[in-house]
C-alpha positions as CSV (number, residue, x, y, z in Angstrom):
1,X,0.0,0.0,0.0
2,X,3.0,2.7,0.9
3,X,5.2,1.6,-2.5
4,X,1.6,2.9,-4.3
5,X,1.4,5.8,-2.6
6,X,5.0,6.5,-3.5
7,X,4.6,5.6,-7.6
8,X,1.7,8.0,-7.4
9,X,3.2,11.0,-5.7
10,X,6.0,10.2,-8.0
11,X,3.6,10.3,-11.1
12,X,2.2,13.0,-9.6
13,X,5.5,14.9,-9.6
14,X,6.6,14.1,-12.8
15,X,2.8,15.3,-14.3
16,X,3.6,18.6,-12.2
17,X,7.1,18.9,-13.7
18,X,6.1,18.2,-17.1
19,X,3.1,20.7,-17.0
20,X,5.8,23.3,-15.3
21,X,8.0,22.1,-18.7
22,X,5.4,23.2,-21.2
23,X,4.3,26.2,-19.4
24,X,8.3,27.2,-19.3
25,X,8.2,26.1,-22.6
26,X,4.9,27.9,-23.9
27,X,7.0,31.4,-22.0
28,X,9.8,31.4,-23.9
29,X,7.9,30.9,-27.1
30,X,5.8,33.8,-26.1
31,X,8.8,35.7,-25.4
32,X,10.7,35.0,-28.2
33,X,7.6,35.5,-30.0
34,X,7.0,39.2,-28.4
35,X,10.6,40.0,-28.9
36,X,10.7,39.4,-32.6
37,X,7.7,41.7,-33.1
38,X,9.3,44.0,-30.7
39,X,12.0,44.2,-33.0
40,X,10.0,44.1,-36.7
41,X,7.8,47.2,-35.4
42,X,11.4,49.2,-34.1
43,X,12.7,48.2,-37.9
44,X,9.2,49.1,-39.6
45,X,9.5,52.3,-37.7
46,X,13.1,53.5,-38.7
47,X,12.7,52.5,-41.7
48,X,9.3,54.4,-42.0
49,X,11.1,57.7,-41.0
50,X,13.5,57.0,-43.4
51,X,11.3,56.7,-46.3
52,X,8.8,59.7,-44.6
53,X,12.2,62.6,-45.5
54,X,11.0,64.6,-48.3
55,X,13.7,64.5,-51.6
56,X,15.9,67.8,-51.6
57,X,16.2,70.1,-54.6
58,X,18.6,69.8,-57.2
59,X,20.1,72.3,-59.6
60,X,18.0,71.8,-62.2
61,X,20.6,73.4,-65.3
62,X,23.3,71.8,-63.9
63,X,21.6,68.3,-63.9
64,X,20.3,68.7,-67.6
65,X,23.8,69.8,-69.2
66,X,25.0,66.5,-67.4
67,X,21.9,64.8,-68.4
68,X,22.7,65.7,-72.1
69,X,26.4,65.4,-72.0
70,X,26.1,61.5,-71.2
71,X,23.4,61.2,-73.5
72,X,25.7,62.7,-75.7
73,X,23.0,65.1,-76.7
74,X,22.8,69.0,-77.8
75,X,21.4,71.3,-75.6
76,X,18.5,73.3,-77.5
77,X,16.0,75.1,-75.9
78,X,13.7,73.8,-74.5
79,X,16.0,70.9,-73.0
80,X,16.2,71.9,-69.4
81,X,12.3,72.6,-68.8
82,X,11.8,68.9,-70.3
83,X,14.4,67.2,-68.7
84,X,13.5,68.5,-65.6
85,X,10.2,67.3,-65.8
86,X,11.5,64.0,-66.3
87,X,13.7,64.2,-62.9
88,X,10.8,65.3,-61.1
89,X,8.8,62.4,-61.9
90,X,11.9,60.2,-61.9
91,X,13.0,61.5,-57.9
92,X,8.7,60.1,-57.4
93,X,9.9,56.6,-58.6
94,X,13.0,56.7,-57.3
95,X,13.4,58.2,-53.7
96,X,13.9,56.6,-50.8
97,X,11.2,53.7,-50.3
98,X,10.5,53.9,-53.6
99,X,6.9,54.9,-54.5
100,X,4.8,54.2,-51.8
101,X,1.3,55.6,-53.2
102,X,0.2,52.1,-53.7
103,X,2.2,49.9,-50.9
104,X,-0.4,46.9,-49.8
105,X,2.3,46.3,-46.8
106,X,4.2,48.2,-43.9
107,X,5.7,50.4,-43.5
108,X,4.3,52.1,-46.6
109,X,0.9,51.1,-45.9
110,X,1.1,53.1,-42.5
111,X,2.7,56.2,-43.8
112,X,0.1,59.1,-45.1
113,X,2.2,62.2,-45.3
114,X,4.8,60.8,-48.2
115,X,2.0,59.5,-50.5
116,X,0.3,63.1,-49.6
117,X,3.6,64.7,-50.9
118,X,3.8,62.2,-53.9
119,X,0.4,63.2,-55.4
120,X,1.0,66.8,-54.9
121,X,4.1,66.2,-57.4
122,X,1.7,64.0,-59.7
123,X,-0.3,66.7,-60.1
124,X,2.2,69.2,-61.2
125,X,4.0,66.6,-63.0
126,X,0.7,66.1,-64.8
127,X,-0.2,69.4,-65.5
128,X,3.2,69.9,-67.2
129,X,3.0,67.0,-69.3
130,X,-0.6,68.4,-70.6
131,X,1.3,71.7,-71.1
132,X,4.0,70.2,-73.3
133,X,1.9,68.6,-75.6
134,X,-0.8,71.3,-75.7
135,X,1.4,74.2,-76.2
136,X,4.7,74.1,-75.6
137,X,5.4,71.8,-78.6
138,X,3.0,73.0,-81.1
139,X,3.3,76.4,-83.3
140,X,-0.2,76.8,-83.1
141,X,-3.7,75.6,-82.2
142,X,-4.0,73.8,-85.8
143,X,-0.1,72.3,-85.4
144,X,0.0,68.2,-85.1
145,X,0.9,67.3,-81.8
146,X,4.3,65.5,-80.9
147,X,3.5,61.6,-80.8
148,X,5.4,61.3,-77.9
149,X,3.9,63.8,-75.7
150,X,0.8,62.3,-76.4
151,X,1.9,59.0,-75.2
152,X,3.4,60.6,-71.9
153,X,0.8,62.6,-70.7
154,X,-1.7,60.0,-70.3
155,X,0.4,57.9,-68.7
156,X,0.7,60.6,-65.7
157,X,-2.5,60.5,-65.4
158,X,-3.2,56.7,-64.8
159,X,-4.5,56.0,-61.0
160,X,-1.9,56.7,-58.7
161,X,-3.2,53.7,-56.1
162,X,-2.9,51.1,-59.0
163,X,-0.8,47.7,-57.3
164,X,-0.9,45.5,-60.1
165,X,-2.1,45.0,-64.0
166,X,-0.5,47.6,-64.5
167,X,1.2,48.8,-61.8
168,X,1.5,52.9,-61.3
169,X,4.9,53.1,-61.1
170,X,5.0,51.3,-64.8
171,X,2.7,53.0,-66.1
172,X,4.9,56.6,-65.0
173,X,7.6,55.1,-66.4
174,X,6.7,54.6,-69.5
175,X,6.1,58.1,-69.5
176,X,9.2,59.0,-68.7
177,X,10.5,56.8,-71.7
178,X,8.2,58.9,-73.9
179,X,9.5,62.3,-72.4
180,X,13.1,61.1,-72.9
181,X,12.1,60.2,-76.8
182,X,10.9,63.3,-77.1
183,X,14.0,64.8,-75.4
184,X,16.1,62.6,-78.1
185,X,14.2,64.3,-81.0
186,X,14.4,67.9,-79.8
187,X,18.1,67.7,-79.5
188,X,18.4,66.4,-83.0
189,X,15.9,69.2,-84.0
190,X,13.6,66.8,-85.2
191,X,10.4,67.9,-82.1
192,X,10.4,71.4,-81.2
193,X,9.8,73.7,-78.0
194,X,8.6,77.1,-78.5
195,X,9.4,79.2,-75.8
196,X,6.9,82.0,-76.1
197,X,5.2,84.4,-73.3
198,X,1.7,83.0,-74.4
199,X,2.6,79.3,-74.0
200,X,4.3,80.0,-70.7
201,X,1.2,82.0,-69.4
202,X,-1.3,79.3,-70.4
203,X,0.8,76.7,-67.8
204,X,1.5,79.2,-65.5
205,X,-2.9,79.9,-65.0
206,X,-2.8,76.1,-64.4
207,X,-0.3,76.4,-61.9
208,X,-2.4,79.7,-60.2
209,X,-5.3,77.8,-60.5
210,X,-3.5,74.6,-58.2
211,X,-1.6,77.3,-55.9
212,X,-5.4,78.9,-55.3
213,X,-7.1,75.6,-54.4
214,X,-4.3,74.5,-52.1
215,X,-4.8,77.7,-50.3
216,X,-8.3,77.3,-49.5
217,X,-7.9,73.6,-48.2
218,X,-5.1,75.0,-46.0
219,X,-7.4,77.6,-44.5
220,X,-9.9,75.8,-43.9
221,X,-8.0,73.7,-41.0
222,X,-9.6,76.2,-38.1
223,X,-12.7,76.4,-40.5
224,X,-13.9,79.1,-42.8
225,X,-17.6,81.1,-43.1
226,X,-17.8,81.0,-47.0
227,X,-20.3,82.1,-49.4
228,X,-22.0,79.8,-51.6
229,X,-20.2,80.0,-54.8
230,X,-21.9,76.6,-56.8
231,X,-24.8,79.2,-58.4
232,X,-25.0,81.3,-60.7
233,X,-26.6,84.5,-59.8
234,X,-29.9,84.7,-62.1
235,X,-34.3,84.5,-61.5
236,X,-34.6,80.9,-59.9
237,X,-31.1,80.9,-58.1
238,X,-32.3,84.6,-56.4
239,X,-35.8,83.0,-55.9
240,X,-34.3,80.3,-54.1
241,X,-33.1,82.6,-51.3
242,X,-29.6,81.0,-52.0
243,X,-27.8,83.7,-53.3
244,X,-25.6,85.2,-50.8
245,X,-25.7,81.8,-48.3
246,X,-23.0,80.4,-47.0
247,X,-21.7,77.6,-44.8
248,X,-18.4,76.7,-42.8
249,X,-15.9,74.6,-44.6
250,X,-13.4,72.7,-42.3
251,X,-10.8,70.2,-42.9
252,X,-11.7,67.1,-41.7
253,X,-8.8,66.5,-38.5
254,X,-7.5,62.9,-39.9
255,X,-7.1,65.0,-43.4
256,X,-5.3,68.2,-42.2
257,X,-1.9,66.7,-42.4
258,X,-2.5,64.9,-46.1
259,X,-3.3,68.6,-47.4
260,X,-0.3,70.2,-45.6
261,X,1.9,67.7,-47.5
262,X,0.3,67.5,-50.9
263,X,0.8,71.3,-50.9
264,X,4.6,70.5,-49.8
265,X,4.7,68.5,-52.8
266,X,3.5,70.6,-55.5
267,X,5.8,73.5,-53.6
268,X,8.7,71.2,-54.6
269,X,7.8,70.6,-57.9
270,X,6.3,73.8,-59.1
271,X,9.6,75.3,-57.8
272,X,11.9,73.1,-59.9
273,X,9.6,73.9,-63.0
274,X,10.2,76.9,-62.5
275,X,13.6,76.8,-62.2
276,X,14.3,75.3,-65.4
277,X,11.8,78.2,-67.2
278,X,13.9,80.4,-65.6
279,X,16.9,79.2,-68.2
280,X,14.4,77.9,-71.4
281,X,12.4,80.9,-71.3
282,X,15.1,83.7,-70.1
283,X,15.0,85.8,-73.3
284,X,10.8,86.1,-72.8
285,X,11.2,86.5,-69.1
286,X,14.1,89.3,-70.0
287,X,12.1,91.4,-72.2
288,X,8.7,91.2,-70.3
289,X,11.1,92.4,-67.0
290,X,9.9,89.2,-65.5
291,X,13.1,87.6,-64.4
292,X,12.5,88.7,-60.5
293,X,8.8,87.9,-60.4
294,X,10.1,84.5,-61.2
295,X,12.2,84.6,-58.5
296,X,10.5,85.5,-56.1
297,X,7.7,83.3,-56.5
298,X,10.7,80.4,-56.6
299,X,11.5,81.8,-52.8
300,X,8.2,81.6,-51.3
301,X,7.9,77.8,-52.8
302,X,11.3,77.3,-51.2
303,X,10.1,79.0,-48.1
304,X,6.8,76.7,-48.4
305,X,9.5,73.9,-48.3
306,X,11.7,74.8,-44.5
307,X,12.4,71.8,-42.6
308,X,9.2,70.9,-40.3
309,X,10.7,70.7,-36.3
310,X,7.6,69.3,-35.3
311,X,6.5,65.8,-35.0
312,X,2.8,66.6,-35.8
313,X,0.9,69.3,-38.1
314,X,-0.2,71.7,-35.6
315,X,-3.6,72.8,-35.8
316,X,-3.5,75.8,-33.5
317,X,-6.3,78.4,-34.0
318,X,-5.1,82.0,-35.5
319,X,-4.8,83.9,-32.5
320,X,-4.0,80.8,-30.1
321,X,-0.7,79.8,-28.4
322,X,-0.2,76.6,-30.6
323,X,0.7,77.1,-33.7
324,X,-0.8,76.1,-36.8
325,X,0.9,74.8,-39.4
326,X,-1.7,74.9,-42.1
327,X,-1.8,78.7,-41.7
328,X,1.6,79.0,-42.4
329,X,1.6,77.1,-45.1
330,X,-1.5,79.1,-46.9
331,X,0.3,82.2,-46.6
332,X,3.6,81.0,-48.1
333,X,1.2,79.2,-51.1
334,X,-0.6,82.5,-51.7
335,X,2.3,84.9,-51.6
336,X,3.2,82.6,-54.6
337,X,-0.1,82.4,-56.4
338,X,-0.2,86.3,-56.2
339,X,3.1,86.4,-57.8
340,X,2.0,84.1,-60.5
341,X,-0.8,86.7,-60.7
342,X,1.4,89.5,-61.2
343,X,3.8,87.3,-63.6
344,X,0.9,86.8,-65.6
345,X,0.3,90.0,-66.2
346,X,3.8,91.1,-67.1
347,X,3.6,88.1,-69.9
348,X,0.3,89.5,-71.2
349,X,1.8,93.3,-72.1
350,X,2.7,94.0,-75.3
């Protein structure tokens, strides 16, 4: 009877040590298990600060003459402003993290602010590309347009969330193929550029019209009291009793920061645009006393641009003691749009 006790309090133990086994066992998995997520989420989020820094400038004449040189191509007019565009939307493919618009997995599929940034490039990449082939590259409203050009600029404007069949990013660089073809062919004088005050002025109202849109979204972060501006002022419409109405407009809070950085992007890229117009078009510029208008519109992009300290957008009212980022942004964004106004006008005189 005492040798069964003992074989079953020794059972007993060895159950009791077993169970302690798989719990010890079951702990360190856990562990392990914690530690290696631990340690993707610390990678995920350097790595997502990495690919969150916004591309510098880059001296735009400087980078076409050695653009051309190892293409072993002749500068011409015209060659700068293109080949620029095609760096622009090269530096989207290409920066760090590649193009993250359209990333299905972490830690692009976590960041906002750099896909903000990249679609505020797209859209002055695409309004450049709709320039080139409506104006810039035709004599007149009756000239044939470049083939070339009108392969590019509907590839800039496929869906910019596209993963697969096709992908965006192929889809933008076969537009940068086409832009380079066409690069190939103005240097052999074969396509031409013409760099006249009318052609400019046409792109540069698309670019107001951006730089004035921007400038309302920003504004509305702490909200705005506008008038109704969908009718047309006429019998039924002043009938209605909606004439004169008006409503707040706010930025939704998730969407504040996606506006401040789509606005960052088209700073960048309207800047380096105009950069390179600066040397294609400096005759036109010269003669309509333009040249400082251009630059001074350049320096409030850059000034749009200045590094961001904080580690949030700011959303501060006017008058209170946070700041607001938004704000700051607006003003820099309309300080430019009125000197595209004024540039504008400049082009127009005779």
């Amino acid at each position: 009877m005492l040798d069964w006790k003992n074989r079953a309090t020794s059972s007993q133990g060895g159950a009791d040590k077993a169970a302690r086994n798989r719990r010890n066992g079951s702990s360190l998995i856990a562990r392990a298990l914690g530690g290696l997520i631990g340690v993707y989420l610390l990678v995920t989020l350097v790595v997502g600060w990495y690919w969150s820094q916004e591309p510098a400038a880059f001296p735009v004449q400087q980078h076409a003459q050695a653009a051309a040189q190892q293409a072993q191509r002749q500068m011409v007019t015209g060659y700068t402003t293109v080949e620029t565009l095609k760096q622009v939307a090269t530096t989207l493919l290409d920066k760090p993290g590649g193009y993250l618009s359209n990333d299905l997995a972490p830690p692009g599929l976590w960041l906002d602010n750099m896909p903000s940034w990249e679609y505020g490039v797209l859209v002055q990449v695409r309004d450049f590309s709709r320039a080139l082939r409506k104006d810039f590259s035709r004599s007149q409203s009756q000239s044939t347009e470049n083939p070339d050009l009108a392969r590019a600029e509907p590839r800039f404007h496929f869906d910019n969330k596209s993963w697969a069949l096709p992908a965006s990013e192929s889809e933008y660089r076969d537009g940068i193929k086409s832009l380079d073809r066409y690069l190939a062919e103005l240097s052999q004088q074969n396509a031409q550029f013409y760099a006249r005050a009318d052609n400019l002025n046409n792109w540069l109202g698309d670019a107001g019209t951006r730089l004035g849109s921007l400038s309302q979204r920003l504004s509305a972060s702490v909200g705005q009291v506008r008038l109704n501006e969908s009718l047309q002022v006429g019998n039924d419409a002043e009938e209605s009793g909606l004439v004169g109405q008006g409503g707040v407009y706010e930025t939704p809070w998730l969407q504040i920061d996606n506006v401040f950085y789509e606005a960052r992007g088209q700073a960048w890229a309207l800047a380096q645009l105009l950069r390179a117009v600066e040397v294609d078009f400096a005759d036109v510029l010269a003669k309509k006393n333009a040249t400082i208008s251009v630059r001074q519109i350049i320096r409030e992009l850059e000034a749009a641009q200045a590094t961001l300290w904080s580690p949030m957008i700011l959303n501060g009212s006017g008058y209170g003691i946070l700041a607001n980022h938004s704000l700051v942004m607006a003003n820099y964004i309309s300080r430019a749009n009125a000197g595209l106004i004024d540039l504008r006008q400049l082009l127009s005189q005779g």
